[in-house]
Structures are given as structure tokens and as C-alpha cells.
C-alpha positions in Angstrom: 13.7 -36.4 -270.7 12.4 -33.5 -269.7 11.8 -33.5 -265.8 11.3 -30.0 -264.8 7.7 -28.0 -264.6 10.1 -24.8 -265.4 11.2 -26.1 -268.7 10.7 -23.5 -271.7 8.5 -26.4 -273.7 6.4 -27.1 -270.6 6.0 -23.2 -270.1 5.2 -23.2 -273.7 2.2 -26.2 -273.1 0.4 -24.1 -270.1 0.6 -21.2 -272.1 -1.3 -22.7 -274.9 -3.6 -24.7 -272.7 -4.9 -22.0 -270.8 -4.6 -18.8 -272.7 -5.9 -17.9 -275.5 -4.1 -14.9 -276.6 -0.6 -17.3 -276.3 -3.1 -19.5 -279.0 -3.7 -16.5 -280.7 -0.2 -15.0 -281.1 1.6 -18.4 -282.1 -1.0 -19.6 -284.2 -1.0 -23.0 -282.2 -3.1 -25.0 -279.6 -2.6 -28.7 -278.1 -4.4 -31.5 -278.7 -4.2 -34.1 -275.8 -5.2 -38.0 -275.9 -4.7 -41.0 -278.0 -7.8 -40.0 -279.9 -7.2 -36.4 -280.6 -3.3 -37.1 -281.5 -4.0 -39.8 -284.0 -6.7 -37.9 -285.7 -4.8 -35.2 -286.2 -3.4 -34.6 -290.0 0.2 -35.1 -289.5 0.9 -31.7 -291.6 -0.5 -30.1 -288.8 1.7 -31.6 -286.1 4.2 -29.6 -284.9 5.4 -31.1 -281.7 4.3 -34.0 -279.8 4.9 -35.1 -276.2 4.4 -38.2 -274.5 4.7 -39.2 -270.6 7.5 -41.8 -269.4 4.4 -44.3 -268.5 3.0 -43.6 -271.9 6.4 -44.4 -273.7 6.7 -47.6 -271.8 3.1 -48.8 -273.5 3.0 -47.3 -276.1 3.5 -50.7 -278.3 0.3 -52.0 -276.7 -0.9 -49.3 -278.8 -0.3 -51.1 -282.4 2.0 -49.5 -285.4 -0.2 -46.4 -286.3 0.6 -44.7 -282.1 4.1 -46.2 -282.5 5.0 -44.9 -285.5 3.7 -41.7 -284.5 5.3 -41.2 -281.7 9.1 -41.7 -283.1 10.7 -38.6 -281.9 8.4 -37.6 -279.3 9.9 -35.2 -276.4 9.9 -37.5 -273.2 8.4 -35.9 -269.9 8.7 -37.2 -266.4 5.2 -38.5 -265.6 4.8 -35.8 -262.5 5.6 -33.2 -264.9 3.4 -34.5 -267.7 0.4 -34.5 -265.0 1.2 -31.0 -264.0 0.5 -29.3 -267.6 -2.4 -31.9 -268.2 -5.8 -30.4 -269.0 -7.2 -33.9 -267.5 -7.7 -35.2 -264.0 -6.7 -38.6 -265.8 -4.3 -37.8 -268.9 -3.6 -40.4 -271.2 0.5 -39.4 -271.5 0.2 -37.9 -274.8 -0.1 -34.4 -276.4 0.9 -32.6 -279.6 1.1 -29.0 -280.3 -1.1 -28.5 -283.5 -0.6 -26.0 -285.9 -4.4 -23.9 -286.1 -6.0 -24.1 -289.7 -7.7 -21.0 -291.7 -11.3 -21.2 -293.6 -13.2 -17.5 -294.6 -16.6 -16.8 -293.9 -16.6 -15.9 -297.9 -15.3 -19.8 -298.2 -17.5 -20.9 -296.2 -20.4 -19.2 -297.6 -19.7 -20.5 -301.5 -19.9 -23.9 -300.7 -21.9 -25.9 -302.6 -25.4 -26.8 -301.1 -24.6 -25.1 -298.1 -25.9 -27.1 -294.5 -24.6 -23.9 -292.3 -24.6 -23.5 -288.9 -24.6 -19.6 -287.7 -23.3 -19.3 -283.7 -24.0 -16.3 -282.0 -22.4 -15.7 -278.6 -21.8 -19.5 -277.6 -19.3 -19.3 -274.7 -19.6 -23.4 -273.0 -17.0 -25.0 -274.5 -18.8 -28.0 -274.1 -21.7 -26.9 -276.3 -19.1 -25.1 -279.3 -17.4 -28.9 -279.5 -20.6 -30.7 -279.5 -22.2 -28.5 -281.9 -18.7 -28.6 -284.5 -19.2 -32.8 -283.6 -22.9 -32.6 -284.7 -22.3 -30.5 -287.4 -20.1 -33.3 -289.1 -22.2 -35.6 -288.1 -25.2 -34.3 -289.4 -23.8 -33.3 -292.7 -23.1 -29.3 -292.6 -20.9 -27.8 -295.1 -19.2 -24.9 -292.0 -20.2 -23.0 -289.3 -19.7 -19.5 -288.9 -19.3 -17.6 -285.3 -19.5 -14.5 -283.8 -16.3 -12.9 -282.2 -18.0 -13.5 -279.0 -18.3 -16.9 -279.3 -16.1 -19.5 -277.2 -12.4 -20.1 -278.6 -12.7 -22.6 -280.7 -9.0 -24.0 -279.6 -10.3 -24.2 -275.9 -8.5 -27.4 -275.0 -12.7 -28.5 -273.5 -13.5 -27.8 -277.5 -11.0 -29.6 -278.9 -12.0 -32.7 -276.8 -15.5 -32.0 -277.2 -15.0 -32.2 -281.2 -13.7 -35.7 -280.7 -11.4 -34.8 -284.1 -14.3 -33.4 -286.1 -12.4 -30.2 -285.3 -10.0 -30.8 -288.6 -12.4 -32.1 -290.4 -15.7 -28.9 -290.6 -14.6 -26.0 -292.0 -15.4 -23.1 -289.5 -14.5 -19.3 -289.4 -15.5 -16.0 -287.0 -17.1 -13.6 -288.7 -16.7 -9.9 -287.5 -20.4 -8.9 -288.0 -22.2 -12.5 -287.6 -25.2 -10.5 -289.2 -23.5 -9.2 -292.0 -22.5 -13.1 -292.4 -26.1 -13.7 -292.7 -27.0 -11.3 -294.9 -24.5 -12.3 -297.2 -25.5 -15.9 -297.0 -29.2 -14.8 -297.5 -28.0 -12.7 -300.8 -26.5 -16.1 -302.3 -30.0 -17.8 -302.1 -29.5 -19.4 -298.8 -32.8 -19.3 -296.2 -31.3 -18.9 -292.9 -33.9 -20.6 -289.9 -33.5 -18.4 -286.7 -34.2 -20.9 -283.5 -36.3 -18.5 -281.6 -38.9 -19.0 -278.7 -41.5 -17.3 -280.5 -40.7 -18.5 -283.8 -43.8 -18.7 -286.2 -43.0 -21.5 -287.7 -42.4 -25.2 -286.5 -39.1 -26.5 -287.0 -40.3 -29.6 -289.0 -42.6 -27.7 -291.2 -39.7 -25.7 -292.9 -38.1 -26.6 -296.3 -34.0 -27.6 -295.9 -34.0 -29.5 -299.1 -32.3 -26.6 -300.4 -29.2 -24.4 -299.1 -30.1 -23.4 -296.0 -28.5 -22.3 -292.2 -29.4 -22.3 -288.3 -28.5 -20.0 -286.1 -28.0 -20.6 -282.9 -27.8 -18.1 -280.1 -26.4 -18.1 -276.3 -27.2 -20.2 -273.7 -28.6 -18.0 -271.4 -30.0 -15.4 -273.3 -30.9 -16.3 -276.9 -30.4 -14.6 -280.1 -30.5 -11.3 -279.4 -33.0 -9.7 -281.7 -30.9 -8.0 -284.4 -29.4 -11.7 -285.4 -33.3 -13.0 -285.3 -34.6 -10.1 -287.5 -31.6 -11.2 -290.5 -33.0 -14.6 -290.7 -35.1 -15.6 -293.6 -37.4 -17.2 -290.6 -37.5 -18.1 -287.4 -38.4 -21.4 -286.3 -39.4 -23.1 -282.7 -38.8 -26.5 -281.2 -42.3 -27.6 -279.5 -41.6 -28.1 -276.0 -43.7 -30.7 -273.8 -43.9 -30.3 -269.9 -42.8 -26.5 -268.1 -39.7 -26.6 -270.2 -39.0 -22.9 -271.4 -36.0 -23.9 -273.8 -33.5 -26.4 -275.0 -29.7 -26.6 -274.3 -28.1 -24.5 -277.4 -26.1 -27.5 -278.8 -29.5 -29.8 -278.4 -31.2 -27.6 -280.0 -28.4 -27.2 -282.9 -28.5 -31.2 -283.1 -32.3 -31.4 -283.4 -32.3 -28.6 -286.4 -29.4 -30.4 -288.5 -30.8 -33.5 -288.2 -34.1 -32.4 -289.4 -32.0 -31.0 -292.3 -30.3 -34.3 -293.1 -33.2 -36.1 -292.8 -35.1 -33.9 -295.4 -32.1 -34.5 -298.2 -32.1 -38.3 -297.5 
């Protein structure tokens, strides 16, 4: 068991969970949780670790949790809480090995659904919109550099698994991205404040994208100006704006509604 908050593999955990050049350099990040664990794609797993209280219930669990535990590194329930992204963790984390996707792989899929992200730094709003995006249908979604991490351990449990599952990439020029999207016959809808034309009366039948800017500011008017369009949400009452990731869900699920 490992029962000491100096030990090299909980040194390793912090790292992961709270910096993201450690993510960066090892090519890794943890998922935390019953949920997030078991949804994981076991070729992805590299390590998993579960707290002594976990281990003890863990046949409460059913087959699939025990089975996937066999082999787990035991940690000392005070030490387990100590690395913990949670106030309440469940006992249970893995170390998952990050996946690849291009913006050029994204981009040649097949009736594209795409879901541009410029800037986007809650982490709350990045996994929500990735959990949407599945939800709703989309094909990828492509961010700028500046855009939140998407391995922030908040992201991950945001995504509620959906991170394995929708291809995403950063792009290094998010406009190029769209210009090269545009070129392959997709309309990409800018959502803009002053956008001319209504969100519902555009045509998403056919491969088309969103993009979404920052919370605070917007799109900033270089990324509006490479859309095919830009759309607006009509807003009741003395709101000004939407949040970014309601805003994302309203768009895709106009989309998906359209190709019913």
C-alpha cells in the first residue's frame, strides 16, 4: 500500500492533476471516479489507483469495477484524499494515456457537424461543450491554442466520458482551420451579437460548423470575418449574451434537429 504523500507515483498524480506542462511532456492525464474510469477504453489505461475504503467496496460495485480494478496500486485513504481533485473522491483514479486527432482529420469527415472554439478558457464550459457536442451529433471540434487544456482534470469530469469518444484537435491558426473547412464546402455560422442572420433561419442540412468565441469577450473580429456567416441568438429581457457553452448547445441542436 502506498501510504506516503512523498511517494514518486503520488508525486507523479499531483503533477498531472495540476500542471499541464507535466500533461504535456508525458503525454498523460488522470481520470478520477467510477464513471470516468469505467468509460475509459482499457488501451488507454496505463495505471489505475484505488483508495483502501474503495478496495474494501469495491464488490458492491458488480464484475465490470472488479474486474477492472485487479492490479490496482493501493493508497492509504488520507493519502488518496490528499492528491484528489474532489472535495468528496470516490477512491478511484487511472492515469490515461492522451489520444491524437488532426485538424486535417477532423476536417475530412464525412458530413461534417463542427464545432470551432476560439479562446474558451472555463473548463467547465470546454467539457460541457465536448459533452454537447456528442450529444448533439458533431463529427470534432477544433480549438484555438488559447483555449482551455482539454485534459484539465474540471474537463475531463465535465465530458462525463464523451472526452474519448469526439474527435478534437488545436489548431495553430483557428482561422486558417476555418478557411480550410470553408474551401472543402463547409459554411461555417459565426455566433456573433450583431450577427445578420437568425440562428434558426440558416441551412445546417449540409456540412456545416459553429464557432464559438470567449466568454467574456467574444470572437474577436478576425475569427467572425472567416465565417461563411454570422448568426445571433434572439435574446428576450436586458440579457446582452448567452453563456459560450449555452450558446454552443442551442446552435448544435438546431443543427441536429434540421438533419432529423
Amino acid at each position: 500500500m502506498i501510504s506516503s504523500t512523498s511517494n514518486q507515483h503520488i508525486r507523479m498524480l499531483r503533477e498531472l492533476l495540476t500542471r499541464p506542462h507535466a500533461r504535456k511532456k508525458s503525454g498523460s492525464f488522470v481520470a478520477e471516479g467510477v464513471r470516468m474510469v469505467s468509460e475509459t477504453p482499457p488501451d488507454m489505461i496505463e495505471e489505475i489507483y484505488i483508495s483502501e475504503s474503495f478496495a474494501g467496496s469495491a464488490q458492491d460495485l458488480g464484475e465490470p469495477v472488479s474486474a477492472l480494478i485487479r492490479g490496482a496500486e493501493l493508497v492509504d485513504d488520507k493519502v488518496f484524499r490528499s492528491v484528489s481533485d474532489t472535495v468528496n473522491p470516490q477512491g478511484i483514479m487511472a492515469v490515461v494515456r492522451q489520444k491524437s486527432c488532426s485538424v486535417r482529420q477532423i476536417l475530412e469527415l464525412p458530413d461534417p457537424l463542427i464545432l470551432f472554439l476560439e479562446n474558451i478558457q472555463d473548463p467547465g464550459n470546454l467539457g460541457t461543450m465536448i459533452r454537447t457536442a456528442e450529444g448533439a451529433g458533431a463529427t470534432g471540434i477544433i480549438m484555438s491554442r488559447d483555449t482551455a487544456d482539454v485534459y484539465n482534470p474540471k474537463v475531463v469530469r465535465s465530458t462525463m466520458g464523451s472526452l474519448y469518444r469526439m474527435p478534437f484537435a488545436y489548431a495553430d491558426d483557428l482561422c486558417e482551420a476555418v478557411a480550410q473547412a470553408r474551401d472543402g464546402g463547409t459554411d461555417v455560422y459565426a455566433a456573433y451579437l450583431s450577427g445578420s442572420v437568425c440562428y434558426t433561419e440558416a441551412d445546417y442540412t449540409k456540412g456545416c460548423a459553429f464557432l464559438i468565441g470567449n466568454e467574456g469577450s467574444g470572437l474577436t473580429a478576425e475569427a467572425a470575418r472567416a465565417a461563411t456567416a454570422c448568426v445571433r441568438i434572439p435574446m428576450a429581457g436586458k440579457l446582452e449574451s448567452l453563456n459560450a457553452a449555452a450558446a454552443a448547445s442551442i446552435l448544435l441542436y438546431e443543427a441536429a434537429r434540421q438533419r432529423m
